[in-house]
C-alpha positions as CSV (number, residue, x, y, z in Angstrom):
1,X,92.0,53.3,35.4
2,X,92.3,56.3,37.8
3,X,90.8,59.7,37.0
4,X,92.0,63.1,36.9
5,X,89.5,66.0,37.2
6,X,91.3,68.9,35.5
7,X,90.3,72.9,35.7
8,X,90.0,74.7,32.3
9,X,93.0,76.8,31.8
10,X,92.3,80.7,30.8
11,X,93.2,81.6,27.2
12,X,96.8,83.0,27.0
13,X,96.2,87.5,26.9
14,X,98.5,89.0,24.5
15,X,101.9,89.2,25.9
16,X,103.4,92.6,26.7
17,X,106.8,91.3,25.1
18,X,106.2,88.6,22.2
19,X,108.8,88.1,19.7
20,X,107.8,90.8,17.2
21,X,108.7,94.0,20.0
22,X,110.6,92.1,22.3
23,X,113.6,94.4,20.5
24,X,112.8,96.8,17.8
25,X,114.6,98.7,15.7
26,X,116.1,96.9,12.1
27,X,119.0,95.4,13.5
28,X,116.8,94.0,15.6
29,X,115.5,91.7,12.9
30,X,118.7,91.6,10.5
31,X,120.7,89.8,13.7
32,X,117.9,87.8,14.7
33,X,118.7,83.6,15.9
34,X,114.9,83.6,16.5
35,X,113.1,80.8,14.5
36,X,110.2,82.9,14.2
37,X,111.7,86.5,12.9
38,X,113.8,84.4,10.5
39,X,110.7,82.1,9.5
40,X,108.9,85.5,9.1
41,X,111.7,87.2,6.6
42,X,112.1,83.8,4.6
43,X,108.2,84.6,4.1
44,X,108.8,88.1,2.8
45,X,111.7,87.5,0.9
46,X,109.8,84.4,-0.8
47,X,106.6,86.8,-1.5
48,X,109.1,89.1,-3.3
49,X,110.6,86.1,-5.6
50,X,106.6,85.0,-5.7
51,X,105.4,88.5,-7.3
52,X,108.4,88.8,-9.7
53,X,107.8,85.4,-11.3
54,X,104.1,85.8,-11.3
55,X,104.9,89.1,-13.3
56,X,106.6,87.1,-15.5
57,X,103.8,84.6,-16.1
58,X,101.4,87.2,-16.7
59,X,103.8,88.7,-19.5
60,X,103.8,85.3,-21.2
61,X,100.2,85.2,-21.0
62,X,99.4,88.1,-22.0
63,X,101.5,87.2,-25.3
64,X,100.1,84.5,-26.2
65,X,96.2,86.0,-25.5
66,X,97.3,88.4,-28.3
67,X,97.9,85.4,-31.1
68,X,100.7,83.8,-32.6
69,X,102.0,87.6,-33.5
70,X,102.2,89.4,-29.7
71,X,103.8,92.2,-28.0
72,X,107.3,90.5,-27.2
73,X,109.8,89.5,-29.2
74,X,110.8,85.7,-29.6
75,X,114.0,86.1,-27.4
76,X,112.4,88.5,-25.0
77,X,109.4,85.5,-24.8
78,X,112.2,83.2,-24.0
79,X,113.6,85.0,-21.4
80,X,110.5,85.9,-19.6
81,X,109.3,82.1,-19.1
82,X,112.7,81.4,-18.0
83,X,112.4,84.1,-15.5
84,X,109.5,82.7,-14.5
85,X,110.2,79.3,-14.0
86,X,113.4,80.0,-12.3
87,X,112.3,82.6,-9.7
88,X,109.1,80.4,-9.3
89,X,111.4,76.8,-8.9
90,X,114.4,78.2,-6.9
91,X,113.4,81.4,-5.1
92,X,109.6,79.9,-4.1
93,X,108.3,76.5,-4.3
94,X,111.4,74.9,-3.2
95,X,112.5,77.3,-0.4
96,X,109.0,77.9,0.5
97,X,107.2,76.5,3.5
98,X,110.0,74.6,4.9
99,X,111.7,78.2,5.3
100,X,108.9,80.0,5.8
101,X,106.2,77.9,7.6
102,X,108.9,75.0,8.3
103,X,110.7,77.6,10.9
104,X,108.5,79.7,12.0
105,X,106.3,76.5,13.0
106,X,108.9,73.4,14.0
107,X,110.2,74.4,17.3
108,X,106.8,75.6,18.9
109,X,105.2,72.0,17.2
110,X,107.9,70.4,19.2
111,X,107.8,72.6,22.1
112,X,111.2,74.1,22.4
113,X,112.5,77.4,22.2
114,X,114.1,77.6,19.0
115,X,116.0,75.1,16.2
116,X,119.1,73.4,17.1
117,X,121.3,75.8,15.8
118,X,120.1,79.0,15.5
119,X,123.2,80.6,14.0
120,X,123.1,78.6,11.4
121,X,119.4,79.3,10.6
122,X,120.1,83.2,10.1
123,X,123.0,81.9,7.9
124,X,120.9,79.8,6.0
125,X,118.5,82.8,5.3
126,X,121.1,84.8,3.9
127,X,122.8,82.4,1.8
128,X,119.3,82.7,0.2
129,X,119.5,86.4,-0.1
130,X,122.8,86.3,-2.1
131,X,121.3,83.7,-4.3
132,X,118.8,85.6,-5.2
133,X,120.7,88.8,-5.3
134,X,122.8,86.8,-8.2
135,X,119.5,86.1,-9.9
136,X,119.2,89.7,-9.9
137,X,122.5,90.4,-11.7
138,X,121.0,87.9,-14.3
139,X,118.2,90.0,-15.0
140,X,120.6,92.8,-15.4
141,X,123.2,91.5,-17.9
142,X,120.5,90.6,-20.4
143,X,118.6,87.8,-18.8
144,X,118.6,84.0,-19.8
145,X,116.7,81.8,-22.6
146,X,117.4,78.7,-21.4
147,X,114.4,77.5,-19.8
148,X,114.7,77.1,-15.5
149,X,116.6,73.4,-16.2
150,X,119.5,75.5,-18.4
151,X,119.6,72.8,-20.4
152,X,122.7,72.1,-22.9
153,X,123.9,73.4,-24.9
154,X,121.6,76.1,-24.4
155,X,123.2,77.2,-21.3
156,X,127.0,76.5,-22.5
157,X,127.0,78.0,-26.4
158,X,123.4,79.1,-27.6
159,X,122.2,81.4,-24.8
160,X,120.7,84.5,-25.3
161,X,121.9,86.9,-22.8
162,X,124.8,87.2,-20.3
163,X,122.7,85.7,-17.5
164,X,123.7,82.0,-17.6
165,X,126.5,82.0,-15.2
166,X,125.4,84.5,-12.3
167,X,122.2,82.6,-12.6
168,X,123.7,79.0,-11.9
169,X,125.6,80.4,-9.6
170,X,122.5,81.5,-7.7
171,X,121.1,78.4,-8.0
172,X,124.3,76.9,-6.6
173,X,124.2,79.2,-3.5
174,X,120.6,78.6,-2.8
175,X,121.4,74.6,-3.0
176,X,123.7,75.5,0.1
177,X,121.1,77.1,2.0
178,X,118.6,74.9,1.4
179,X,121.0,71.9,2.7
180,X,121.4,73.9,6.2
181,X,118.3,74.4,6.6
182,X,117.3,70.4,6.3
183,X,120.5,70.0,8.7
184,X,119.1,72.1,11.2
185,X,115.6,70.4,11.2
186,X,117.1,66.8,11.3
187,X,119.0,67.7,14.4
188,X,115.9,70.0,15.6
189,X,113.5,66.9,15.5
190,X,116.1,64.4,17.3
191,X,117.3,66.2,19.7
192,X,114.7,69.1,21.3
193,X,111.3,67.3,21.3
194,X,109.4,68.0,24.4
195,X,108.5,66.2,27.4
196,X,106.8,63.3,26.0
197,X,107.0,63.2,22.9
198,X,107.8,60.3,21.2
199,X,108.6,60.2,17.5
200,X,104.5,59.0,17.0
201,X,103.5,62.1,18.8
202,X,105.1,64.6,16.6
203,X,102.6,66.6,14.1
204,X,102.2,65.6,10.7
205,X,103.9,68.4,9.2
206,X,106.9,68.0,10.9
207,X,106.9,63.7,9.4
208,X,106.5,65.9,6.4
209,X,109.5,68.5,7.0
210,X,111.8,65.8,8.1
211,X,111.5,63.3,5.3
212,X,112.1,66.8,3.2
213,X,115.1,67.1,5.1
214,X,116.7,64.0,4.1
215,X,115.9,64.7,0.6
216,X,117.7,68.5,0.8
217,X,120.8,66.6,2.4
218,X,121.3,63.8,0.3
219,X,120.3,64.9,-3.0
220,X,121.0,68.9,-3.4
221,X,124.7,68.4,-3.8
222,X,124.2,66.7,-6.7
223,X,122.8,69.7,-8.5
224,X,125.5,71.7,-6.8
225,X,128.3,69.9,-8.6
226,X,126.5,70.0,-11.8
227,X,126.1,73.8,-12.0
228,X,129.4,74.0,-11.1
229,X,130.3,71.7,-13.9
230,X,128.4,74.2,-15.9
231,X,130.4,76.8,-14.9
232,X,133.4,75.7,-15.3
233,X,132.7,74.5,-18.9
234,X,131.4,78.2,-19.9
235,X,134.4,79.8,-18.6
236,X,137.1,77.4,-19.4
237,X,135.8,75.9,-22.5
238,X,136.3,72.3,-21.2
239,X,134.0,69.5,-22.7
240,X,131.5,68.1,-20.0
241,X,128.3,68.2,-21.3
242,X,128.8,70.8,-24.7
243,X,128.9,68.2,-27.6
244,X,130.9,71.0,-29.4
245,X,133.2,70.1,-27.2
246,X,133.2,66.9,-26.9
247,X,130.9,66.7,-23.9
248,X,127.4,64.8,-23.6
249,X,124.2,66.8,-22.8
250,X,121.9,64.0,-21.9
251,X,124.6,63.5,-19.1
252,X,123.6,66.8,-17.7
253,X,119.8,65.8,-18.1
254,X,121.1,62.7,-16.1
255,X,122.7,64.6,-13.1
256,X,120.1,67.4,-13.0
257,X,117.0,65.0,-12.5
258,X,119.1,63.0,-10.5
259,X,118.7,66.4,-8.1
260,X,115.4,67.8,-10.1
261,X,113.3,64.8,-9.4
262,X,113.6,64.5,-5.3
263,X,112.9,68.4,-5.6
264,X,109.5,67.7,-6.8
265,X,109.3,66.3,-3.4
266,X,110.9,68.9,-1.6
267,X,108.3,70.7,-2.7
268,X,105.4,68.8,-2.2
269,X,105.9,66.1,1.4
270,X,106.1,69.7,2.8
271,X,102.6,71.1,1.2
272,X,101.4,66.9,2.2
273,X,102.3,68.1,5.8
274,X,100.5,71.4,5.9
275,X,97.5,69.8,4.5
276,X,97.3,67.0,7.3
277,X,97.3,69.6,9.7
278,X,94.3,72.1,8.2
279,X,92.3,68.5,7.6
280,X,92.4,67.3,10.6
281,X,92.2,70.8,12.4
282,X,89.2,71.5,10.6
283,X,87.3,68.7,10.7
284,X,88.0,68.6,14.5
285,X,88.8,64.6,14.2
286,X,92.0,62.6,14.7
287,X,93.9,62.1,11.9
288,X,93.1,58.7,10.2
289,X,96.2,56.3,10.0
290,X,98.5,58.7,11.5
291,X,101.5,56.1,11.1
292,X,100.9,55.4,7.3
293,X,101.0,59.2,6.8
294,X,104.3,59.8,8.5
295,X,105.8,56.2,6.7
296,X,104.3,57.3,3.6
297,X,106.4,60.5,3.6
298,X,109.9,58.6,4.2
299,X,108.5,55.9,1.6
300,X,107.9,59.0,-0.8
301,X,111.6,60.4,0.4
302,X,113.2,57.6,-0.8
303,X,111.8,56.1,-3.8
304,X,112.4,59.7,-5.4
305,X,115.4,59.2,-6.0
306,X,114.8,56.5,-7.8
307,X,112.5,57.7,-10.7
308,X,114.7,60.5,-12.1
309,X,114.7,58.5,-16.1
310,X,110.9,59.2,-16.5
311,X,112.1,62.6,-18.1
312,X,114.4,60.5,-20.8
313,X,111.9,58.2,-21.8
314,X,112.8,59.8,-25.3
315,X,117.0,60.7,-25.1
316,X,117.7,57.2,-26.8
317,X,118.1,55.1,-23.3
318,X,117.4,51.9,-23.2
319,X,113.5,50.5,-23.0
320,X,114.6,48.2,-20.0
321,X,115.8,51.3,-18.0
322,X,112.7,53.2,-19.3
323,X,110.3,50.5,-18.1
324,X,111.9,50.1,-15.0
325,X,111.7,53.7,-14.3
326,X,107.6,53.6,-15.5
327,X,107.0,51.1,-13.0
328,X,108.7,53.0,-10.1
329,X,107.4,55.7,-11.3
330,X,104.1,54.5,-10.8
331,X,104.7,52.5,-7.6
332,X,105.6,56.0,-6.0
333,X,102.3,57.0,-7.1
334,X,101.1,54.5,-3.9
335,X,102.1,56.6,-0.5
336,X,100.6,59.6,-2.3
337,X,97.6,57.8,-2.9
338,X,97.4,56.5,0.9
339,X,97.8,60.0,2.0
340,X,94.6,61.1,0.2
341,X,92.6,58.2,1.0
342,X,93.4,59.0,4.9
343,X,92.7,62.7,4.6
344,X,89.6,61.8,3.1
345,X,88.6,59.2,5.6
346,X,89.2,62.1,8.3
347,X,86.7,64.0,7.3
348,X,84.2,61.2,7.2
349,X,81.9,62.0,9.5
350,X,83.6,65.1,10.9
351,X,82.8,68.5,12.1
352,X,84.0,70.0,8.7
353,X,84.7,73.9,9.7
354,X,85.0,75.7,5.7
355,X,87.1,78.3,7.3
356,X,90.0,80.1,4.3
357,X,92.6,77.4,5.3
358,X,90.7,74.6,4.9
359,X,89.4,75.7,1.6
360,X,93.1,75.6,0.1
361,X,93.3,72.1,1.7
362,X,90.3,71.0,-0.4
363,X,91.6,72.5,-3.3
364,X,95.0,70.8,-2.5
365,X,93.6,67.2,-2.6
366,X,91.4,68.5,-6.4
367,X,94.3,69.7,-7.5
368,X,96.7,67.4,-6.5
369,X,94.8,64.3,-7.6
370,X,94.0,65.4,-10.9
371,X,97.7,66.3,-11.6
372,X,99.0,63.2,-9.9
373,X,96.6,60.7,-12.5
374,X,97.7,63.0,-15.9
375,X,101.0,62.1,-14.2
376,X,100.5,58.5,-15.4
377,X,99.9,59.5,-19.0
378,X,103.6,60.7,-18.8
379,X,104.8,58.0,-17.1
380,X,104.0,55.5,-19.4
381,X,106.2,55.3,-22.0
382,X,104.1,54.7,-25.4
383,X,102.1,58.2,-24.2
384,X,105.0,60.0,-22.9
385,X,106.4,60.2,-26.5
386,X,103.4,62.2,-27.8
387,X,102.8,64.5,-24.9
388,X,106.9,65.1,-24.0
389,X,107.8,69.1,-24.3
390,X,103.9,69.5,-25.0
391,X,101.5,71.9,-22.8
392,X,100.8,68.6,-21.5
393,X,103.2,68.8,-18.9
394,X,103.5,72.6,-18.6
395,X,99.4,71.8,-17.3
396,X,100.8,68.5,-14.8
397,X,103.3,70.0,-13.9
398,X,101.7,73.1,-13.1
399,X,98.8,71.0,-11.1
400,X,101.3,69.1,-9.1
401,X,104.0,71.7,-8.1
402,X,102.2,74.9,-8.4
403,X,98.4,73.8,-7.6
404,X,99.4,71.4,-5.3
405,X,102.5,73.3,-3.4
406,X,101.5,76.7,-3.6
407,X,97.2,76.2,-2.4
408,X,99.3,74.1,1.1
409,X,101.1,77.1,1.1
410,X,98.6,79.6,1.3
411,X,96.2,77.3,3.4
412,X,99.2,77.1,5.7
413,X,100.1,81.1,5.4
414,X,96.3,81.7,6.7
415,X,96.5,78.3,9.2
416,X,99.2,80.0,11.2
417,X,98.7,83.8,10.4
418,X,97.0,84.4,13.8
419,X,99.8,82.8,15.6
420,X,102.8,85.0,13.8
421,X,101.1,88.6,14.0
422,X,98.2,88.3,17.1
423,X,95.7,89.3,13.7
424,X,92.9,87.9,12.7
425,X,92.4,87.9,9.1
426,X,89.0,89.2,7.2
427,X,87.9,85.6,6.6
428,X,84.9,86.8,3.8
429,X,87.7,88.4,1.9
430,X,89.8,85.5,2.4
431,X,87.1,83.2,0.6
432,X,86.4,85.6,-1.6
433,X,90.3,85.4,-3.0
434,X,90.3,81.8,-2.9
435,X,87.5,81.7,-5.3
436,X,89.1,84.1,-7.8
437,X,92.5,81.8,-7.0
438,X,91.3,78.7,-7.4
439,X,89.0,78.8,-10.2
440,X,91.6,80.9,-11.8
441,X,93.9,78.3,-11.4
442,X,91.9,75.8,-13.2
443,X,90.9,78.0,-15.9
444,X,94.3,78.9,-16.5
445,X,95.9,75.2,-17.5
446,X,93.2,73.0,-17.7
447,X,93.0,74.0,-20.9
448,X,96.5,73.3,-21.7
449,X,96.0,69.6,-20.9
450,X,93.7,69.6,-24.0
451,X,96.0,71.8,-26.3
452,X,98.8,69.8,-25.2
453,X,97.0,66.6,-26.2
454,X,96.5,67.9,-29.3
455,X,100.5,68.7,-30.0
456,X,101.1,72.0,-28.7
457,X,104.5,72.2,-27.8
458,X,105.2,74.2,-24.6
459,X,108.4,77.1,-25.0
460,X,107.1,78.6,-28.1
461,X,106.8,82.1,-28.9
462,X,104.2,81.2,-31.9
463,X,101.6,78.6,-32.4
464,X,99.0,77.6,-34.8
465,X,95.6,79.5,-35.5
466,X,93.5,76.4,-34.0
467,X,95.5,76.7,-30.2
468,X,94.0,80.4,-30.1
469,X,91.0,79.7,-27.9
470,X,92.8,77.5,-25.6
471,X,95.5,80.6,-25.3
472,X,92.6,82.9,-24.5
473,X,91.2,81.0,-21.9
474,X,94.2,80.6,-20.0
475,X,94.9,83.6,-20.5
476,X,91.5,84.7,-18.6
477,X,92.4,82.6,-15.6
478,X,96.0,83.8,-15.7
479,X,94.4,87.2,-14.8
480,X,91.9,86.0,-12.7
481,X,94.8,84.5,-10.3
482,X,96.3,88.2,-10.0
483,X,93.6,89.4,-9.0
484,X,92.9,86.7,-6.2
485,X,96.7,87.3,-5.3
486,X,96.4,90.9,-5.3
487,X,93.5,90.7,-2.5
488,X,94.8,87.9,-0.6
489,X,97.9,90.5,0.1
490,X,95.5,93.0,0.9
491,X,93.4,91.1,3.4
492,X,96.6,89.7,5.2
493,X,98.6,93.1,5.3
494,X,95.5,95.1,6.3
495,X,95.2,92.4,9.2
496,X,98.2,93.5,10.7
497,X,96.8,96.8,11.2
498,X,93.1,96.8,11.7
499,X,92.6,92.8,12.7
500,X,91.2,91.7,15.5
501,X,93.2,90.3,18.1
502,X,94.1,86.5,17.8
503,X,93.3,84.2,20.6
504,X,95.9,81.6,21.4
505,X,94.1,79.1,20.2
506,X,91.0,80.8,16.9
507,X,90.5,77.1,15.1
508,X,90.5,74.6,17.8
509,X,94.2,73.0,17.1
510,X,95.3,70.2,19.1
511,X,99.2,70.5,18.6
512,X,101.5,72.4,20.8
513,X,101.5,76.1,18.9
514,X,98.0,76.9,19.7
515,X,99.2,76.1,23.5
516,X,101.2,79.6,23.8
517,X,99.8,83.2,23.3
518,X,99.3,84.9,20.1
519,X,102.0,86.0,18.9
520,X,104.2,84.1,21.1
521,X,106.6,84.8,23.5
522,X,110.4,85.1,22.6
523,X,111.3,81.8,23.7
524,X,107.6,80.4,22.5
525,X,106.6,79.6,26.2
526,X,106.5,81.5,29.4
527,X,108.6,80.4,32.0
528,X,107.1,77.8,34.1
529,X,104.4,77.1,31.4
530,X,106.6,74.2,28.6
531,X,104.1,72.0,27.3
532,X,104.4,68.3,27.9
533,X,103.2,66.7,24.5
534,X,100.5,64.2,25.0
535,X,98.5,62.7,21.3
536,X,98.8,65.1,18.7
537,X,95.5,65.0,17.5
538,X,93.0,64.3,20.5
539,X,90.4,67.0,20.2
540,X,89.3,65.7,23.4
541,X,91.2,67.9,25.2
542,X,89.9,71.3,23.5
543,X,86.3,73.0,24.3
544,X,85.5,76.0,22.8
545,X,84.8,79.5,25.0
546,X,81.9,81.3,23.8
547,X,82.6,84.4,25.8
548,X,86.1,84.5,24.6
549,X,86.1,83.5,20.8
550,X,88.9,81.1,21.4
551,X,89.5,77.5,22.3
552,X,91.4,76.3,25.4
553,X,92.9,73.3,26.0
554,X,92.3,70.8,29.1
555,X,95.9,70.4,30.9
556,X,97.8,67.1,29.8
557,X,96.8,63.9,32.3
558,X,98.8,61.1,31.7
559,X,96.7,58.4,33.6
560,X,93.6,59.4,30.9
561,X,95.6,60.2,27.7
562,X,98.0,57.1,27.7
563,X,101.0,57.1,25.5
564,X,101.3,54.6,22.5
């Protein structure tokens, strides 16, 4: 085979014009079609749905720290955790890094200029402003005590508060931008790959953001009818799921984990796509079984819709349809479990940088794992009828969704933070907020895991004198996460400011983002300078610059990097 000797390539300056004062002025960024200035509002929009729900959390925990007698009043506790899980669930985890991270980062991964239709992107944003403006109007007409799900007949004739229709509706809007969004990457990732690249060259996190995609498309309607259902039945007094009115509310139950169950994976293949980046990033190795990653993530895509019954195991259906839903239930537990074993085998043996992002990676597999095998307790049947409604699975779910989505998300947030603002980050304070962050996070439900084994039921105001301790102690951690929180902001926003200037390329990436300057240009690339995509992951191509603080990469050479 024929040789290439190739020149180092100087690390990108910063730009005179990126994409942050290319225009100025808040029109400017109200008008955007740039990926990245909508990625970057999606991010502080989601931060503002993050604190309010967190505020919320803290109010419940602060409740219960004060014994079965607190502060709050039952109603006012029952609105609060349903303000929490409902800002938390529609306005964050869900929307999160696929509008956030997902389009600030797709395009320049794929090395185009923007999505495939940008219009439609800033659209999609602000369909997600009105649903959360409606959440807002909730809060103001007395709130809602029907638990994030808004179960019946909670939701249609018991419900505390005038909240229950503006909320739904909400949720119904947000359902609409969150099926745009998935539109936009589908067409994004057929149709504006670079040069090159095949669909086994693409990162990992966009395998992860596609398979997402399908999900949004096909399943988020479903939950769109059914809040409308909802809606209609409040306001018109028809029977569809009210049993006062003749309607069935396990039917609801039906439709909205038809929808409910495939989000858990909206959330999560994401986070699984984030985290495939930091590992192999920073452990400056190829990926391991690249191909059983990316058909692990369509595996996981579809069999979710297929495992919705796991949460009825004890509405009267039949124990044929329950075991059938165990077992797939389990089976799905597979693909996630090949995912781990290749992150893990890619850091066998690697160069394992401990920088802040690849912390939260660590802590995503921990996390992840742990709620993934209490998962099994619920999905077997003969143990899901003594831990159903208990704190049980307010301390899986919690590990899954919230441990397992939110530590991608921040290890993603600080991934990629260089490349959005040109900043470099204080990395001791970074570490220092994951440690308050992540031990706080297991202080806070581990706990509930034992409580909940021992029949604590999860949505009450009061308990018995013997959960105290367990209360306490989550408490603690509860605390312990604001504070981590509260510094992480810090560290980030003071970046901005007084952070040193970001090379292109400050961890030693392979993909195609950490090819362009830092921040990047308006159109991602300067003219003359589009990347042709060669193997996502071959660190052979990057050496490090001493004098410079940065990585650069080695130009693309077909004749010594074949194709698959």
């Amino acid at each position: 085979m024929t040789t290439t000797t190739t020149q180092p390539t100087v690390l990108p300056q910063l730009p005179k014009k990126n994409f942050l004062n290319c225009e100025r002025g808040l029109w400017s960024w109200l008008s955007t079609l740039d990926h990245k200035r909508i990625g970057i509002m999606y991010l502080i929009g989601i931060t503002a749905a993050f604190g309010i729900g967190g505020f919320a959390a803290l109010a419940v925990r602060t409740e219960h720290f004060n014994g079965s007698e607190g502060m709050m009043s039952a109603d006012n506790y029952n609105k609060m955790f349903t303000l929490h899980g409902a800002a938390m669930v529609f306005l964050f985890i869900i929307p999160g890094i696929p509008a956030a991270l997902g389009n600030f980062a797709l395009p320049i991964l794929l090395g185009t200029k923007d999505v495939a239709f940008p219009r439609l992107n800033l659209f999609s944003f602000y369909l997600w402003c009105a649903g959360a403006v409606f959440f807002l109007i909730a809060i103001g007409m007395g709130g809602l005590d029907t638990g994030w799900t808004f179960y019946t007949p909670y939701s249609t004739g018991y419900a505390q508060g005038g909240g229950v229709i503006p909320a739904t509706f909400g949720a119904f809007i947000l359902g609409f931008s969150s099926i745009l969004t998935g539109l936009n990457f589908i067409a994004t990732v057929h149709m504006l790959r670079a040069p090159g690249q095949t669909w086994f060259k693409i990162p990992l996190f966009v395998w992860g953001l596609y398979a997402t995609a399908v999900i949004q498309i096909l399943a988020t309607p479903v939950l769109a009818i059914t809040l409308l259902l909802l809606i209609v039945e409040k306001t018109m007094a028809v029977g569809i799921f009210d049993p006062a009115l003749g309607g069935d509310p396990v039917l609801f139950q039906h439709f909205f984990w038809f929808y409910s169950h495939p989000a858990v994976y909206i959330m999560i293949l994401p986070a699984m796509g984030v985290v495939s980046e930091l590992i192999a990033t920073y452990s400056h190795k190829p990926i391991f079984g690249y191909k059983f990653i990316a058909f692990s993530s369509l595996a996981i895509a579809i069999l979710g819709f297929l495992v919705w019954g796991h949460h009825l195991f004890v509405s009267g259906q039949s124990t044929v349809m329950g075991g059938i839903f165990s077992f797939i239930t389990m089976f799905i537990a597979v693909p996630s479990a090949i995912k781990v074993w290749n992150w893990l085998a890619t850091m066998y043996k690697g160069s394992i940088s401990l920088k802040t992002p690849m912390l939260y990676g660590l802590s995503f597999i921990w996390v992840f794992s742990l709620g993934g095998l209490t998962g099994l307790h619920l999905a077997t049947m003969v143990t899901d009828i003594h831990l159903h409604d208990t704190y049980f699975v307010v301390a899986h779910f919690h590990y899954v969704m919230v441990g397992g989505t939110v530590f991608a998300f921040l290890g993603g947030l600080h991934h990629w933070w260089p490349k959005m603002f040109g900043r470099m980050y204080g990395e001791v304070s970074g570490v220092i907020s994951w440690v308050f962050i992540f031990v706080g996070f297991n202080v806070t439900f581990f706990p509930q895991f034992m409580m909940g084994s021992q029949g604590m039921a999860r949505r009450y105001w009061a308990y018995d004198p013997e959960f105290t301790f367990y209360h306490q102690v989550s408490s603690v951690g509860a605390w312990m996460q604001a504070v981590g929180f509260t510094l992480l902001l810090f560290t980030l926003v003071r970046s901005i400011f007084k952070g040193k200037p970001a090379p292109a390329n400050p961890w030693g990436g392979t993909t195609l983002e950490w090819q362009t300057a830092s921040p990047p240009p308006h159109f991602n690339f300067e003219e003359g300078e589009e990347p042709i995509a060669g193997e996502p992951y071959n660190f052979d191509r990057v050496e490090y610059d001493k004098e410079k603080g940065g990585y650069y990469h080695k130009p693309y050479d077909p004749n010594t990097e074949p194709a698959h």
